[in-house]
DOTI-879854 format. One record per residue: residue number from 1; residue in three letters; y, x, z of N, C-alpha, C in turn. Coordinates in nm, 4 decimals. Each point is the difference from the previous one (the first is absolute). Example, Ala and Ser with C-alpha at 12.3 -4.5 7.8 and 13.67 -1.06 7.14 Angstrom:
BEGIN
<r i="1" aa="ala" n_Y="-0.5690" n_X="1.3190" n_Z="0.7800" ca_Y="0.1190" ca_X="-0.0890" ca_Z="0.0000" c_Y="0.1200" c_X="0.0900" c_Z="0.0000"/>
<r i="2" aa="ser" n_Y="0.1050" n_X="-0.0350" n_Z="-0.0720" ca_Y="0.1190" ca_X="0.0820" ca_Z="0.0060" c_Y="0.1090" c_X="-0.0770" c_Z="0.0730"/>
END
This chain:
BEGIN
<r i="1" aa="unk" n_Y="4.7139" n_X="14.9060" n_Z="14.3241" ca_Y="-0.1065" ca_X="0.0583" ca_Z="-0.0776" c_Y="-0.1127" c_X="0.0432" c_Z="0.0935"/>
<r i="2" aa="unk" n_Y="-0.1428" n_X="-0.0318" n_Z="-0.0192" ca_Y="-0.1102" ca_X="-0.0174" ca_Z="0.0869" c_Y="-0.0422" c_X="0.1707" c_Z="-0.0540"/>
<r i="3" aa="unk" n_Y="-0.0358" n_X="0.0486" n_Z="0.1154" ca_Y="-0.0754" ca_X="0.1467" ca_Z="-0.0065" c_Y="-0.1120" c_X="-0.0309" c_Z="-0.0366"/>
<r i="4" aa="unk" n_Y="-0.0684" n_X="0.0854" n_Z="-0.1282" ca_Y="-0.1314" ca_X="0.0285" ca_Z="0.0268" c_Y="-0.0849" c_X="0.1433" c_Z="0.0369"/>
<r i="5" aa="unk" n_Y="-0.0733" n_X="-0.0743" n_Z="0.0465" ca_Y="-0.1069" ca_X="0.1210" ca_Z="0.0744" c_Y="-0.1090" c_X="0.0481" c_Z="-0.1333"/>
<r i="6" aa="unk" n_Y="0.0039" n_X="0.1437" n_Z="-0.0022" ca_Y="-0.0899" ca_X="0.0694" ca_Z="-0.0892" c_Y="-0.1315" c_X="0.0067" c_Z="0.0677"/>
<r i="7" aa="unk" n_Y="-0.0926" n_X="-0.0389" n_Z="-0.0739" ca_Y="-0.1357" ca_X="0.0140" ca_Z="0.0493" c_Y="-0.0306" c_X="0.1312" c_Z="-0.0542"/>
<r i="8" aa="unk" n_Y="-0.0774" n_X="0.0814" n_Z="0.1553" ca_Y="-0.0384" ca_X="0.1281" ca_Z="-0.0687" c_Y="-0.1842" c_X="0.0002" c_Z="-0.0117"/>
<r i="9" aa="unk" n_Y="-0.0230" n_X="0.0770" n_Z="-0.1214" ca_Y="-0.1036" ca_X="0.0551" ca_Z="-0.0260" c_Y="-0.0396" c_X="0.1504" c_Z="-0.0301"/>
<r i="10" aa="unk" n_Y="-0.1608" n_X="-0.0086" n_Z="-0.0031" ca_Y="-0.0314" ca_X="0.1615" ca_Z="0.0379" c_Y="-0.1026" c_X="-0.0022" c_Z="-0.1608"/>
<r i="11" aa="unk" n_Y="-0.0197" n_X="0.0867" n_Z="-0.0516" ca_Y="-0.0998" ca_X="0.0059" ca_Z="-0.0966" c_Y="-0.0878" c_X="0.0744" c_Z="0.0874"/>
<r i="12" aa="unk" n_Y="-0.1310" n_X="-0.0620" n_Z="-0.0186" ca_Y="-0.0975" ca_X="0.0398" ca_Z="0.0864" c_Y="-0.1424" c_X="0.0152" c_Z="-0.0737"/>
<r i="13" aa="unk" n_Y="-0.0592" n_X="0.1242" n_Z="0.0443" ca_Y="-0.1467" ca_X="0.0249" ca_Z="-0.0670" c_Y="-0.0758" c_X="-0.1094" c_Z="0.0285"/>
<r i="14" aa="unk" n_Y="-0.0995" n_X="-0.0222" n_Z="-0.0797" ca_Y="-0.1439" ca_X="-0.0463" ca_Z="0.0540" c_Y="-0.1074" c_X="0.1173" c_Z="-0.0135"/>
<r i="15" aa="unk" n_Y="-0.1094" n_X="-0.0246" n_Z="0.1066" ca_Y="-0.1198" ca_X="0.0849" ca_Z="-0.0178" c_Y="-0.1355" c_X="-0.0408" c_Z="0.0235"/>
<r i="16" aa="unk" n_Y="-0.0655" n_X="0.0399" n_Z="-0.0817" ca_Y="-0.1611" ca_X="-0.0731" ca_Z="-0.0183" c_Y="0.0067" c_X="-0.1330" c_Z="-0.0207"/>
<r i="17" aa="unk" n_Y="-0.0447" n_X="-0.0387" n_Z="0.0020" ca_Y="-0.1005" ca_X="-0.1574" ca_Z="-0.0278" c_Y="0.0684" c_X="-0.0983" c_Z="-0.1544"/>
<r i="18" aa="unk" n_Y="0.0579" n_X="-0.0999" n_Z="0.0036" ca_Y="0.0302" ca_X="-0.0357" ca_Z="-0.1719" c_Y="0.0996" c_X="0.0476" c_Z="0.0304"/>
<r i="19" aa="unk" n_Y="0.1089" n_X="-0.0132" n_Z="0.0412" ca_Y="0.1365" ca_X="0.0822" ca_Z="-0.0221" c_Y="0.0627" c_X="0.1475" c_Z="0.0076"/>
<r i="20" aa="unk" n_Y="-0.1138" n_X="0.0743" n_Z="-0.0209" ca_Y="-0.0313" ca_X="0.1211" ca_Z="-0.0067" c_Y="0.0915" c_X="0.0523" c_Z="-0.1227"/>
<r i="21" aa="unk" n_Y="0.1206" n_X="0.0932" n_Z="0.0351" ca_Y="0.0786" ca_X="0.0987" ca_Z="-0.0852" c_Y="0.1047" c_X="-0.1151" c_Z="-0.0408"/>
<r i="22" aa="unk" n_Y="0.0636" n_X="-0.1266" n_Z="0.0628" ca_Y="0.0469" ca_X="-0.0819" ca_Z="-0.0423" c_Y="0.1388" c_X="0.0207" c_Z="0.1355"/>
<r i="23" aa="unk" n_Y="0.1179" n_X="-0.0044" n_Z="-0.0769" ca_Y="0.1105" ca_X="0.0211" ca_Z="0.1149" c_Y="0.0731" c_X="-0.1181" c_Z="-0.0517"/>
<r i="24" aa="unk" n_Y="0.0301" n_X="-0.1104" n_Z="0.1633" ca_Y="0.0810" ca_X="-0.0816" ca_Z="0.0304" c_Y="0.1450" c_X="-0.0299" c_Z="0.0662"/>
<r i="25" aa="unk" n_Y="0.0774" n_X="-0.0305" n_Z="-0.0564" ca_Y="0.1238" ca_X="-0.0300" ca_Z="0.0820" c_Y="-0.0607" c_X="-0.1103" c_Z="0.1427"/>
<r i="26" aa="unk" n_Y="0.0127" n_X="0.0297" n_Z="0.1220" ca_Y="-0.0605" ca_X="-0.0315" ca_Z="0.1075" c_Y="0.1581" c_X="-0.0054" c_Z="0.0801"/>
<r i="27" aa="unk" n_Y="-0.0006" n_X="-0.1859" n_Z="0.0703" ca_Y="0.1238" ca_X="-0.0349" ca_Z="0.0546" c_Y="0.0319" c_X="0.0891" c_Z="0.1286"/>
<r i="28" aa="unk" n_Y="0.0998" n_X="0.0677" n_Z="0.0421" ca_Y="0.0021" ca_X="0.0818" ca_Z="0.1472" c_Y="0.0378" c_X="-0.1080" c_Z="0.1004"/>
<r i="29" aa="unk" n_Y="-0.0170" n_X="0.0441" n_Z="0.1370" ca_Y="-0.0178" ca_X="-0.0775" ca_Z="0.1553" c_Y="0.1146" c_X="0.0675" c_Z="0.0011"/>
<r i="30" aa="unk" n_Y="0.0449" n_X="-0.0794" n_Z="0.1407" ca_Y="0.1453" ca_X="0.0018" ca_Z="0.0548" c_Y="0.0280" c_X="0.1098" c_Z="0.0216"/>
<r i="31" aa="unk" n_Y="-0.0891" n_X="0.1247" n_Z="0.0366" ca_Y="-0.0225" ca_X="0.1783" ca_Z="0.0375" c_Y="-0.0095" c_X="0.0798" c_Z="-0.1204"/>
<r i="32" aa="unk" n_Y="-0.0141" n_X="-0.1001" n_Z="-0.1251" ca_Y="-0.0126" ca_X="0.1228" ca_Z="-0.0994" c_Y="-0.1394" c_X="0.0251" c_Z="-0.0622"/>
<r i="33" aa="unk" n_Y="-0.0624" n_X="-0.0483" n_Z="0.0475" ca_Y="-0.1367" ca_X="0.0475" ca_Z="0.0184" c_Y="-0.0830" c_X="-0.1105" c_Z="-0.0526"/>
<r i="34" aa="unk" n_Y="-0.0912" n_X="-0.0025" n_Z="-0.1318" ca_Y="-0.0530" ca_X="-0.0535" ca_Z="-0.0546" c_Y="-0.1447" c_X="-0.0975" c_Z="0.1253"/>
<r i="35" aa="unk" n_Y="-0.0610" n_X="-0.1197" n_Z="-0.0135" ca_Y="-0.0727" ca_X="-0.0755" ca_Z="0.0653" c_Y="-0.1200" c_X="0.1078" c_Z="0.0158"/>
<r i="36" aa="unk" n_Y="-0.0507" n_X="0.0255" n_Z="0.0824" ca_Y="-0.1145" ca_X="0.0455" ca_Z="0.0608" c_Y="-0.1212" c_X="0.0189" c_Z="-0.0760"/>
<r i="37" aa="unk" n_Y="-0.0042" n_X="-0.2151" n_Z="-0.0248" ca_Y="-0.0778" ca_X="-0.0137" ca_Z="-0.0989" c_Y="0.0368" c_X="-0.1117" c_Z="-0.0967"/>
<r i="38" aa="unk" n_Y="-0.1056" n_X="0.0424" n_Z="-0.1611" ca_Y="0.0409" ca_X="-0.0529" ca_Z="-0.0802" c_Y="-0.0882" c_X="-0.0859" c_Z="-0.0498"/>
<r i="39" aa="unk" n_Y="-0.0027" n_X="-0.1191" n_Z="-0.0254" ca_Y="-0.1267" ca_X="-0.0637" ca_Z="-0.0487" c_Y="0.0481" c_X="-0.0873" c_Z="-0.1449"/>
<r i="40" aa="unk" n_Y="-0.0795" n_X="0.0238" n_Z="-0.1080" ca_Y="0.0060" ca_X="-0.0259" ca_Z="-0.1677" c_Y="-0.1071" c_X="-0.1485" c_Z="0.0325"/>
<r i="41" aa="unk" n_Y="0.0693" n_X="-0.0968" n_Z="-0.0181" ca_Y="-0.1338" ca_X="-0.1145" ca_Z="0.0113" c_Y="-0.0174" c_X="-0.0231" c_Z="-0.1919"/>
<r i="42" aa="unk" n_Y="-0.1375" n_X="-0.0128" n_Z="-0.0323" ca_Y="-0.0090" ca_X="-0.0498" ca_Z="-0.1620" c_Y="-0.0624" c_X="-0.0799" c_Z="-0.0036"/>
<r i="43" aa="unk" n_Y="0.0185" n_X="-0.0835" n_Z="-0.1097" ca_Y="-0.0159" ca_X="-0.1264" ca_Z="0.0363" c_Y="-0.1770" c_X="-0.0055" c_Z="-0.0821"/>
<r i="44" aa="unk" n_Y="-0.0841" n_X="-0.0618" n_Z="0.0799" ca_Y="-0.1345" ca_X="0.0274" ca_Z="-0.1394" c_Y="-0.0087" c_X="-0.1408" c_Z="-0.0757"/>
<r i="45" aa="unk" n_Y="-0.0582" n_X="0.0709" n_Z="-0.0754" ca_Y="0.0149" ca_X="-0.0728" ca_Z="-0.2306" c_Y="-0.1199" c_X="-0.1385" c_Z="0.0529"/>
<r i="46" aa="unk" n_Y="-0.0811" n_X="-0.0678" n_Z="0.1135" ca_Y="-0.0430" ca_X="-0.0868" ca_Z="-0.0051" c_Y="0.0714" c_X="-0.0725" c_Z="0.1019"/>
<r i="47" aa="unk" n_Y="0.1454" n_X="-0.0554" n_Z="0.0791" ca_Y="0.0207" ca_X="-0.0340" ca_Z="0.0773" c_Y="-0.0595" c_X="-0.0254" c_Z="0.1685"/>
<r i="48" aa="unk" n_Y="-0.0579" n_X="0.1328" n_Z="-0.0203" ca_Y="-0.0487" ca_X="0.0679" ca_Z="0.1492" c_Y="0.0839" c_X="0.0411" c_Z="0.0735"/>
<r i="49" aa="unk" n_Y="-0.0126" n_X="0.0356" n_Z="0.1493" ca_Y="0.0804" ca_X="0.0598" ca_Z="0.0427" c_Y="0.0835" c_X="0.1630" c_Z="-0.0380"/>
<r i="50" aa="unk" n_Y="0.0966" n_X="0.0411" n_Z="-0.0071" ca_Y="0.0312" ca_X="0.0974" ca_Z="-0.0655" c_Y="-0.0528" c_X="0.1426" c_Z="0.1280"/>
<r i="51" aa="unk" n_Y="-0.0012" n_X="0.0603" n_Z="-0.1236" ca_Y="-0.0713" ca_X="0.1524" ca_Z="0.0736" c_Y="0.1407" c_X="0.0687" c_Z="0.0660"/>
<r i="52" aa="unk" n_Y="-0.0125" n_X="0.0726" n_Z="0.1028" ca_Y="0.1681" ca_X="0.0248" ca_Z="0.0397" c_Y="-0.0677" c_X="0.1660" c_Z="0.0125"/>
<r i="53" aa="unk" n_Y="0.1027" n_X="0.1192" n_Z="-0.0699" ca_Y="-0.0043" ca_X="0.1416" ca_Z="0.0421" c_Y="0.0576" c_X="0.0449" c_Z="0.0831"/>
<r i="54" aa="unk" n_Y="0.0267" n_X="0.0714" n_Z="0.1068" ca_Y="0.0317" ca_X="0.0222" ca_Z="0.0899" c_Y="-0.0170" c_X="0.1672" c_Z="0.0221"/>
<r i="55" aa="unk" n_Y="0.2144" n_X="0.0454" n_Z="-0.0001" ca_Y="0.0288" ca_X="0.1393" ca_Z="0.0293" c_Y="0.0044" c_X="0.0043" c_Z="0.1408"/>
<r i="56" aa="unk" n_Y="0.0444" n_X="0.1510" n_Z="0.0182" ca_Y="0.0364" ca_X="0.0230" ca_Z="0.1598" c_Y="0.0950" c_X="0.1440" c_Z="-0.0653"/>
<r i="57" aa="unk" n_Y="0.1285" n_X="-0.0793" n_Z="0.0564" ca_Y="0.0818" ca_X="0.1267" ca_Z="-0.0116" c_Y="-0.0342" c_X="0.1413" c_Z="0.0799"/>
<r i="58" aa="unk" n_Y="0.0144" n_X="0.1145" n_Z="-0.0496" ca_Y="-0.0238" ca_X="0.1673" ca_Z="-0.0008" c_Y="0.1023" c_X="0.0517" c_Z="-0.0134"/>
<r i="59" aa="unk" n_Y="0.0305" n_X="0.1138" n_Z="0.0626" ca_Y="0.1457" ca_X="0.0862" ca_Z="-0.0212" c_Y="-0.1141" c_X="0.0854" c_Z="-0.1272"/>
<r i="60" aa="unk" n_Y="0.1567" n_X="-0.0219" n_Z="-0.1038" ca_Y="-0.0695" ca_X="0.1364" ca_Z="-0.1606" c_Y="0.0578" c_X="0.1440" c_Z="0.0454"/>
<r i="61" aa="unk" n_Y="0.0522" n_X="0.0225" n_Z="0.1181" ca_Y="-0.0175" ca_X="0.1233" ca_Z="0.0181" c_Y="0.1495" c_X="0.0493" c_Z="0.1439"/>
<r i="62" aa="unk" n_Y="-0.0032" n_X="0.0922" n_Z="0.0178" ca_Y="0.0385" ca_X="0.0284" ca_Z="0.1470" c_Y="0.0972" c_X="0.1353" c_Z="-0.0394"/>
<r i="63" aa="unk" n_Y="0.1061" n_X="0.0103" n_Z="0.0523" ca_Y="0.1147" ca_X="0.1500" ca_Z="0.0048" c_Y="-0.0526" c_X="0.0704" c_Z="0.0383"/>
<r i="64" aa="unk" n_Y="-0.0322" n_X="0.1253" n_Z="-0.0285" ca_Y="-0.0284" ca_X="0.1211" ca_Z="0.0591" c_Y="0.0754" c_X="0.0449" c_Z="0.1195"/>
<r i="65" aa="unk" n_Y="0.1453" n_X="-0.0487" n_Z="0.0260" ca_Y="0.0606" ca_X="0.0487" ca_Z="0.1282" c_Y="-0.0201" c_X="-0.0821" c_Z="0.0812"/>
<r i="66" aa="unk" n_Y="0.0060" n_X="-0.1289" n_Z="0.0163" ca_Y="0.0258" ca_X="-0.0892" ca_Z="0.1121" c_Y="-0.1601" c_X="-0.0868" c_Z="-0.0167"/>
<r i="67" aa="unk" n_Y="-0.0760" n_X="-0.0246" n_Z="-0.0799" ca_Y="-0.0695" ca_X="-0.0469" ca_Z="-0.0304" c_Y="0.0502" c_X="-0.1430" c_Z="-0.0095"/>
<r i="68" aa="unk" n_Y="0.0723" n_X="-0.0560" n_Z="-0.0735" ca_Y="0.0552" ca_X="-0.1143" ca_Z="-0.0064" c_Y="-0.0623" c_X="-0.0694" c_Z="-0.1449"/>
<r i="69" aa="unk" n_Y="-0.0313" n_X="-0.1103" n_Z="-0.0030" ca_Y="-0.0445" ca_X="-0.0708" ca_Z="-0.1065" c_Y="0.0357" c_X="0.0133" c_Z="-0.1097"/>
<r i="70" aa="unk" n_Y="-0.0413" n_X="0.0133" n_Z="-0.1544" ca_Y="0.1161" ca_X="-0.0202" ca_Z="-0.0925" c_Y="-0.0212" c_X="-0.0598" c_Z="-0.1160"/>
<r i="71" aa="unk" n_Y="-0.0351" n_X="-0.1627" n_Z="0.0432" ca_Y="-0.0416" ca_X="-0.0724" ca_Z="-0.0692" c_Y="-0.1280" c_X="-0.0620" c_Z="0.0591"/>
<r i="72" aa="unk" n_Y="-0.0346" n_X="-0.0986" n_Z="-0.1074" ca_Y="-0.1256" ca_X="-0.0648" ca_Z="-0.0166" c_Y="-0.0694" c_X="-0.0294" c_Z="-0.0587"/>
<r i="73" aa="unk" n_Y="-0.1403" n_X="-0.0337" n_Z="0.0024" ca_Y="-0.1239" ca_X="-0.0634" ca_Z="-0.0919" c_Y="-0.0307" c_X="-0.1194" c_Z="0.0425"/>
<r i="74" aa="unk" n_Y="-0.0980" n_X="-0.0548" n_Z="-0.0589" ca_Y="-0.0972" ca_X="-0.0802" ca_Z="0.0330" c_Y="-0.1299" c_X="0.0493" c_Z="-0.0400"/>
<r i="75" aa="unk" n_Y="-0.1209" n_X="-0.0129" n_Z="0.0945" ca_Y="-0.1209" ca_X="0.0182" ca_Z="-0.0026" c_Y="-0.0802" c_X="-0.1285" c_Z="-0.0017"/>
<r i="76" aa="unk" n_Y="-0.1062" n_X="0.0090" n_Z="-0.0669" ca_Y="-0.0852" ca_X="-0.1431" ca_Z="-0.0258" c_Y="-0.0327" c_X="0.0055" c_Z="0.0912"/>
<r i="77" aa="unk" n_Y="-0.0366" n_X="-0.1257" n_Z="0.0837" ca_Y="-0.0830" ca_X="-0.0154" ca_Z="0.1709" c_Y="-0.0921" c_X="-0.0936" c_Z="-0.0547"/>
<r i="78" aa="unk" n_Y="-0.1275" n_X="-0.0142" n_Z="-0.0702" ca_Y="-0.0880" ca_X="-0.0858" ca_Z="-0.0529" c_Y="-0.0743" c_X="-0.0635" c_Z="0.1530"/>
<r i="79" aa="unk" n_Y="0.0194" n_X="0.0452" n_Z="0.0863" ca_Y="-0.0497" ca_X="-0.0451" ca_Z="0.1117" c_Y="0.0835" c_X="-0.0610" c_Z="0.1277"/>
<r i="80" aa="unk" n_Y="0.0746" n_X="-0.0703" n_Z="-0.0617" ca_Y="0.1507" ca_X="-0.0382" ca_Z="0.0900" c_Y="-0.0766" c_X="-0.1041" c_Z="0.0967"/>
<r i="81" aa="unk" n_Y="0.0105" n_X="0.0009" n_Z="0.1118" ca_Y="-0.0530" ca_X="-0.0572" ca_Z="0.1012" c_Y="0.1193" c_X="-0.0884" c_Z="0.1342"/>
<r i="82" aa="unk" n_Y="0.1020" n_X="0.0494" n_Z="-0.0868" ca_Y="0.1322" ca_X="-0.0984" ca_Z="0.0750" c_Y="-0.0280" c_X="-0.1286" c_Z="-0.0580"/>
<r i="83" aa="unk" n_Y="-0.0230" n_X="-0.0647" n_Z="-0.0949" ca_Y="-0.0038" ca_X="-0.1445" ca_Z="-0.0541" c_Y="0.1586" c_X="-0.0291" c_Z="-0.0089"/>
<r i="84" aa="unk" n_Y="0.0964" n_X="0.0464" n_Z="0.0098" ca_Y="0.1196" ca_X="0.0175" ca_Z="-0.0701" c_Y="0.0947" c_X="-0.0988" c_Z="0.0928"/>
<r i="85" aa="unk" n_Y="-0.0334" n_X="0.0299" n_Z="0.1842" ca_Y="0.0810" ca_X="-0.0105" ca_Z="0.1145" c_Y="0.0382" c_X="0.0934" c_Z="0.0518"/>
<r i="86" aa="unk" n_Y="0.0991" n_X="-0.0311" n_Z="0.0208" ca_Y="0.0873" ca_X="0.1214" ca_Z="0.0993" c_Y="-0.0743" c_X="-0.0094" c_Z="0.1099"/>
<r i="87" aa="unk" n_Y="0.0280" n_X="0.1775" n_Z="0.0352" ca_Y="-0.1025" ca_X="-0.0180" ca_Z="0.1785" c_Y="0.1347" c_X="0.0482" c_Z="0.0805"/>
<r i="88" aa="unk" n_Y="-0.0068" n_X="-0.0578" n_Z="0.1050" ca_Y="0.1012" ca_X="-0.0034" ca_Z="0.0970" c_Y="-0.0420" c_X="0.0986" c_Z="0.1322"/>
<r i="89" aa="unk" n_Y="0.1056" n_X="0.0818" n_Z="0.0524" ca_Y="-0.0972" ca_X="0.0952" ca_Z="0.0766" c_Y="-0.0507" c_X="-0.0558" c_Z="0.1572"/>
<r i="90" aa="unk" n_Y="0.0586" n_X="-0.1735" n_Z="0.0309" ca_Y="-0.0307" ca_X="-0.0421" ca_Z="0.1076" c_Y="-0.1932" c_X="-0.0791" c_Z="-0.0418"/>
<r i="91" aa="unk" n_Y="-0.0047" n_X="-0.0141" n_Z="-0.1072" ca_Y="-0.1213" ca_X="-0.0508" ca_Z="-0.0572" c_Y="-0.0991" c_X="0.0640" c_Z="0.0244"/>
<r i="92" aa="unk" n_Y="-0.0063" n_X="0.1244" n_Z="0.0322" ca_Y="-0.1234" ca_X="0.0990" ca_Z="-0.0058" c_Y="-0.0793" c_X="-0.0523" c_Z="0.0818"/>
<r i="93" aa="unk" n_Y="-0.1316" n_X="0.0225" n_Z="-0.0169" ca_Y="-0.1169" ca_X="-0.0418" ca_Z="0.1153" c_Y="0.0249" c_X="0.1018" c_Z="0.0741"/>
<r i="94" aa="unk" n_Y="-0.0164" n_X="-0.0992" n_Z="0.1837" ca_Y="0.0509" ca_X="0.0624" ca_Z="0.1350" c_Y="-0.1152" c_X="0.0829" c_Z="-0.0030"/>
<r i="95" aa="unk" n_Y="0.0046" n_X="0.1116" n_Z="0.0988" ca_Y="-0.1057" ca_X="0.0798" ca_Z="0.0445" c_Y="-0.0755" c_X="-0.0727" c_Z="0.1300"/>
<r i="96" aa="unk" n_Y="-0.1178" n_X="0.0252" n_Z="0.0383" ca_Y="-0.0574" ca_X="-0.0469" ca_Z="0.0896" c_Y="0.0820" c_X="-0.0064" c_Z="0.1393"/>
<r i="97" aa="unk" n_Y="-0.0155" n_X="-0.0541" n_Z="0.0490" ca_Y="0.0780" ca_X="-0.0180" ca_Z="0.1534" c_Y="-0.0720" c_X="0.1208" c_Z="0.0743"/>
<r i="98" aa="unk" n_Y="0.1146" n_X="0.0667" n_Z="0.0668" ca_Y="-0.0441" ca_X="0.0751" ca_Z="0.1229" c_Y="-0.0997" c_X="-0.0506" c_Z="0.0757"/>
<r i="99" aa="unk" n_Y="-0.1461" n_X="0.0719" n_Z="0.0509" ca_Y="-0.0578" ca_X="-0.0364" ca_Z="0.1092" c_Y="0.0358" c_X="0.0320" c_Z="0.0965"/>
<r i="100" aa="unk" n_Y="0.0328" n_X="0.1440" n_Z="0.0855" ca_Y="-0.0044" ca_X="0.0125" ca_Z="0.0769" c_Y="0.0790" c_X="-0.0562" c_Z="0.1288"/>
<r i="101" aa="unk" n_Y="-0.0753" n_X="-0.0384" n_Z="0.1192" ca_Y="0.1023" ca_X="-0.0883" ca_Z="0.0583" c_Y="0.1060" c_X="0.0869" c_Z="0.0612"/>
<r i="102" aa="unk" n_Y="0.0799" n_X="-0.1517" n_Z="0.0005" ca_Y="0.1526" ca_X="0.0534" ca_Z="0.0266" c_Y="0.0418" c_X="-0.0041" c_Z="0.1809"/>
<r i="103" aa="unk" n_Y="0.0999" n_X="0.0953" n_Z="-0.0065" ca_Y="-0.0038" ca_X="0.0051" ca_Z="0.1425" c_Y="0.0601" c_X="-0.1077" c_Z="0.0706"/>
<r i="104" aa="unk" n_Y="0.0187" n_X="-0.0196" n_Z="0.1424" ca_Y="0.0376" ca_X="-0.0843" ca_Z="0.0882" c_Y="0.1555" c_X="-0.0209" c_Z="0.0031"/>
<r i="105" aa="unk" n_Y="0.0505" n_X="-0.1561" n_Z="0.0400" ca_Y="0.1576" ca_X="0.0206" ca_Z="0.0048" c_Y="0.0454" c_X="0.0644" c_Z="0.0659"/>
<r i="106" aa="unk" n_Y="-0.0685" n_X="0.0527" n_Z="0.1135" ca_Y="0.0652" ca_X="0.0620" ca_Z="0.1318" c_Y="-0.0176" c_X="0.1948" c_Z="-0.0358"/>
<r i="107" aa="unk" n_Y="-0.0423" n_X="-0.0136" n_Z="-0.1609" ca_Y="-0.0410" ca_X="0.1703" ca_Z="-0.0023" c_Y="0.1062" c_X="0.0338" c_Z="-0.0893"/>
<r i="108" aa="unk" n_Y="0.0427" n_X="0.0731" n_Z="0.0465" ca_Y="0.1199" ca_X="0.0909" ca_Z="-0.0899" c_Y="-0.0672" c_X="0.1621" c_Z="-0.0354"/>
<r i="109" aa="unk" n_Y="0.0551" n_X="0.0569" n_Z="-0.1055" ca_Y="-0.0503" ca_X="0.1115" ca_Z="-0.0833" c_Y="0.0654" c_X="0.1180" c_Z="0.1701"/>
<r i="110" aa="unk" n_Y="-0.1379" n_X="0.0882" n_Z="0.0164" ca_Y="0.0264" ca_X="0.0971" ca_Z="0.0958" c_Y="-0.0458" c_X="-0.0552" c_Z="0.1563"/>
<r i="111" aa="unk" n_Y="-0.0060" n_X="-0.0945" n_Z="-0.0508" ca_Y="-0.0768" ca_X="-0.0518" ca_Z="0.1820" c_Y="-0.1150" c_X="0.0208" c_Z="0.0672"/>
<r i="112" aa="unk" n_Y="-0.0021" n_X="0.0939" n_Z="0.0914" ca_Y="-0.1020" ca_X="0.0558" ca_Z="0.0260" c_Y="-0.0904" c_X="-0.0587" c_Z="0.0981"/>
<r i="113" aa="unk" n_Y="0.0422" n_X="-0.1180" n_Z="0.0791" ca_Y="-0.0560" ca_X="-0.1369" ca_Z="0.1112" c_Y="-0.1231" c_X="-0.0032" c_Z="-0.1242"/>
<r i="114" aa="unk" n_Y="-0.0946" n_X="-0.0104" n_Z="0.1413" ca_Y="-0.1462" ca_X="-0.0270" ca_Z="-0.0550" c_Y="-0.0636" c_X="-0.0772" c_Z="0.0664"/>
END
């Protein structure tokens, strides 16, 4: 007899934008913890490209003792500027290269030869 695995879900707020006061069963990640972000794609009524809404998960509120999370929302992000890729933290744009020159092979830190 084959086990099955229960898929868990969270009922989850929405806030502002069309899904405003509207609560979803939202699939949980391997931690428990609902996706970061949420994006509603709809499809538009002239076979255009569809308009996509786009949440950003929010803690709905924090313990008074430990300050620990206790729960979640979603907030409308009408200005989502990820384009809906993961960013990787080796991806970041490098910072400028050091100018200043570097010392000699023969110089070790404390050498006072001048």
């Amino acid at each position: 007899m084959a086990e099955t695995e229960t898929v868990k879900t969270q009922d989850i707020p929405f806030e502002d934008g069309p899904m405003d006061g509207r609560v979803l069963p939202v699939l949980l990640g391997p931690t428990g913890h609902p996706p970061k972000t949420y994006r509603i794609p709809v499809p538009a009524p002239d076979d255009g490209p569809p308009t996509v809404y786009v949440y950003r998960r929010a803690p709905r509120g924090h313990s008074k003792r430990l300050g620990l999370v206790q729960g979640w929302k979603y907030v409308y992000d009408p200005d989502d500027t990820s384009g809906g890729r993961l960013r990787w933290p080796w991806s970041r744009p490098h910072a400028k290269p050091h100018t200043e020159p570097h010392a000699g092979a023969d110089d070790k830190p404390g050498d006072t030869r001048g």
